[in-house]
N, C-alpha and C positions, 0 to 999 in steps of 0.2 A: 724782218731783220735779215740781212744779207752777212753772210758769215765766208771771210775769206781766210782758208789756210794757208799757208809759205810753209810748207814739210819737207823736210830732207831724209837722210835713211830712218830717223828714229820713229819708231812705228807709225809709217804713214798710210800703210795700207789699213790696217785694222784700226787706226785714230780714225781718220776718214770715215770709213767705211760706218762705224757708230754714228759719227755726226750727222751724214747726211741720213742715216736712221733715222735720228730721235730729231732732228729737223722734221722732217716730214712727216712724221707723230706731231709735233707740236705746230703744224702748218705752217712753219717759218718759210717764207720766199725761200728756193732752192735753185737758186742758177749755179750749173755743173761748173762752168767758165771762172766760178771764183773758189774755185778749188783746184788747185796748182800744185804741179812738183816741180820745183829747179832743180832735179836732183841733177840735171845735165849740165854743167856748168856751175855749178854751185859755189865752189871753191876759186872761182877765177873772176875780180872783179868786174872785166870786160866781158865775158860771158851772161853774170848775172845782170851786168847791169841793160844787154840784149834784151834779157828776159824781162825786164822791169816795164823798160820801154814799150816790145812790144804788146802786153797786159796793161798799160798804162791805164786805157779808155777804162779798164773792169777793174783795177784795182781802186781807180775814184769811187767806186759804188759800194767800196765795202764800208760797214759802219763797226761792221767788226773783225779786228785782222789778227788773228793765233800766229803768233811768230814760234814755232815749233823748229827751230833752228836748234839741232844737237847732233854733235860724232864728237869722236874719239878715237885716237888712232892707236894699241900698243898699250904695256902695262911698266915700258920704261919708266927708268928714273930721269929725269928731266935733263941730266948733264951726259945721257943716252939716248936721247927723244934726237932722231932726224930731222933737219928744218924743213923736209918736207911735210912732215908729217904732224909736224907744229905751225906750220904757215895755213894748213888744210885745217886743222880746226877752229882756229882764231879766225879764220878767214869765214868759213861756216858759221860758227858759233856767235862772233860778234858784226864781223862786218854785213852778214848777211841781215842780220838784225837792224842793225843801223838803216840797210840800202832803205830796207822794206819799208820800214817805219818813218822814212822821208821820203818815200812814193806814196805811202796813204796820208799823213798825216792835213797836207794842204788843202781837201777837200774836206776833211773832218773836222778842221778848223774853220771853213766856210758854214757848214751846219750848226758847228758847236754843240757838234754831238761824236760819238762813237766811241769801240774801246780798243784798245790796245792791250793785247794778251802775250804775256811773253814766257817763255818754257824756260825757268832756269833748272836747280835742281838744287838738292838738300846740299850735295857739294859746294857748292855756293856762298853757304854759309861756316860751313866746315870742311876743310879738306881732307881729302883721305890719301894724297899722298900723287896722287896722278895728274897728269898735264890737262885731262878739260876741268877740273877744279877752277883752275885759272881765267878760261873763260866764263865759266857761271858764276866769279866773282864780280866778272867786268859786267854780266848781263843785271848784277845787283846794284850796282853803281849808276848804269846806264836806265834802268827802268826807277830807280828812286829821283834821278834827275831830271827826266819826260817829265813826272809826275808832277813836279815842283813847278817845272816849265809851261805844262799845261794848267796850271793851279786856277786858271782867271777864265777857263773854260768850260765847259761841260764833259769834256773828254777823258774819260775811265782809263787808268792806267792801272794792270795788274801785274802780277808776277806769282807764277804757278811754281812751286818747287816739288817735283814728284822725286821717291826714295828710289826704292830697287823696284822697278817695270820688268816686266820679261817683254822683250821685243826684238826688234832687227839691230838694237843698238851693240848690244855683246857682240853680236853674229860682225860686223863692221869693228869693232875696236878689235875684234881677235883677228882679222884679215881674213873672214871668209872659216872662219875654224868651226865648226856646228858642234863637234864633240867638245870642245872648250866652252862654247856659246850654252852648250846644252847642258853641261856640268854644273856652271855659272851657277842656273838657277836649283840646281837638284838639292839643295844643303838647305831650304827655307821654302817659304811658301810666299812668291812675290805678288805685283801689285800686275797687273794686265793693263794693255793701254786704255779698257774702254772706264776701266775706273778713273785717269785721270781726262777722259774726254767729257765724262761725268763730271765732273766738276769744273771744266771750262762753261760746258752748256749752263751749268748753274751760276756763275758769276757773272756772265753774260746777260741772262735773262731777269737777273736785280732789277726794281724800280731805276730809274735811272738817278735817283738820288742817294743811292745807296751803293757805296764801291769797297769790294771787297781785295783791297787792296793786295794783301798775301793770301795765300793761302799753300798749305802743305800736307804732303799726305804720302804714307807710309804705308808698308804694309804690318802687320800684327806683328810678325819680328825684326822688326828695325829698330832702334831710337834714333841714330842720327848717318852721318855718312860714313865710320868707322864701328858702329857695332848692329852687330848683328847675331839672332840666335841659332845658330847652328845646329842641326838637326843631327849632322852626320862627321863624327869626331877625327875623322880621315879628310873634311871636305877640303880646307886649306892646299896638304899635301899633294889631292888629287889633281886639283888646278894647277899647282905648279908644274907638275909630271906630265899634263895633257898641252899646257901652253910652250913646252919644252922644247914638243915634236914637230912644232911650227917650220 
């Protein structure tokens, strides 16, 4: 199995870094070449669409493609959110989505085989209040309509929705803030990226008759995209105080 990532900042060193681990535990074919960052260009569709191009020859080969498309920019309210900084995550979040998924698609249609993995998040389903809510609705819409499109094929469409991750994702929505980034997670006990790369490797590796359509996964104190157990009865206040000094 050829497993291709499209990662942007949301933990793609440490997602990575697991996969082609427990690849090479599991002897899956491991060509470096189909593991990719656009993180250069990412947000610009002439940029990415460069990058598409020239990966074109290696992105035919993937039979399985993680669309790990996720940022966030800011904890604004949406009628305070900069249009750049809302053009860079819909830009990220959805179109990047879209490109990817119509640069593999055409040869996975020629096999009538492979999967499509798409990263959205519990957000998704529930808002909490902030601007990539919005896009991880659109990626629910968009990955339930693949699905239906591809119906008359063999080709797996999933959609991953992971809770609270500790990763490079905080570090990037707070602009580079580490003491914000770092706070984030101190109040619960999150989920690390290799728990959700775990379970891409698993749905992946289903009989091919067998598609695990959703799947979600939390850490122990979560329930949804608005609660959470809180450990530390200051945590709230603290964040606000630390995302202040920005």
């Amino acid at each position: 199995m050829n497993i291709s990532i499209y990662l942007y900042e949301e933990s793609k060193n440490s997602f990575r870094m697991f996969l082609e681990s427990h690849i090479n535990l599991k002897n899956i074919v491991n060509d470096p070449y189909l593991f990719m960052s656009l993180e250069n260009g990412c947000n610009q569709k002439l940029g990415l669409n460069v990058e598409i191009g020239f990966l074109k020859n290696v992105l035919q080969l993937a039979e399985t493609c993680c669309l790990n498309a996720g940022t966030a920019l800011g904890f604004d309210p949406l009628e305070e959110n900069s249009q750049k900084d809302i053009q860079a995550t819909i830009e990220t979040n959805v179109y990047g989505l879209i490109y990817m998924t119509q640069a593999v698609l055409p040869k996975m249609k020629e096999r009538d085989s492979g999967d499509i993995i798409n990263m959205g998040s519990i957000s998704g389903k529930r808002s909490h209040g902030f601007g990539n809510a919005g896009s991880k609705f659109a990626i629910e819409g968009i990955t339930e309509s693949l699905r239906k499109e591809l119906l008359s094929t063999k080709i797996r469409v999933v959609l991953v929705r992971p809770g609270a991750v500790k990763s490079e994702f905080t570090l990037v929505r707070s602009y580079g803030n580490a003491e914000f980034s770092n706070a984030y997670y101190s109040g619960f006990e999150p989920l690390i990226p290799q728990d959700v790369a775990e379970c891409v490797v698993f749905v992946a590796a289903r009989p091919t008759n067998v598609v695990v359509s959703e799947i979600e996964i939390l850490p122990n104190a979560q329930a949804d995209a608005q609660s959470l157990r809180i450990e530390n009865s200051d945590y709230m206040k603290t964040l606000a105080e630390i995302y202040k000094k920005k």
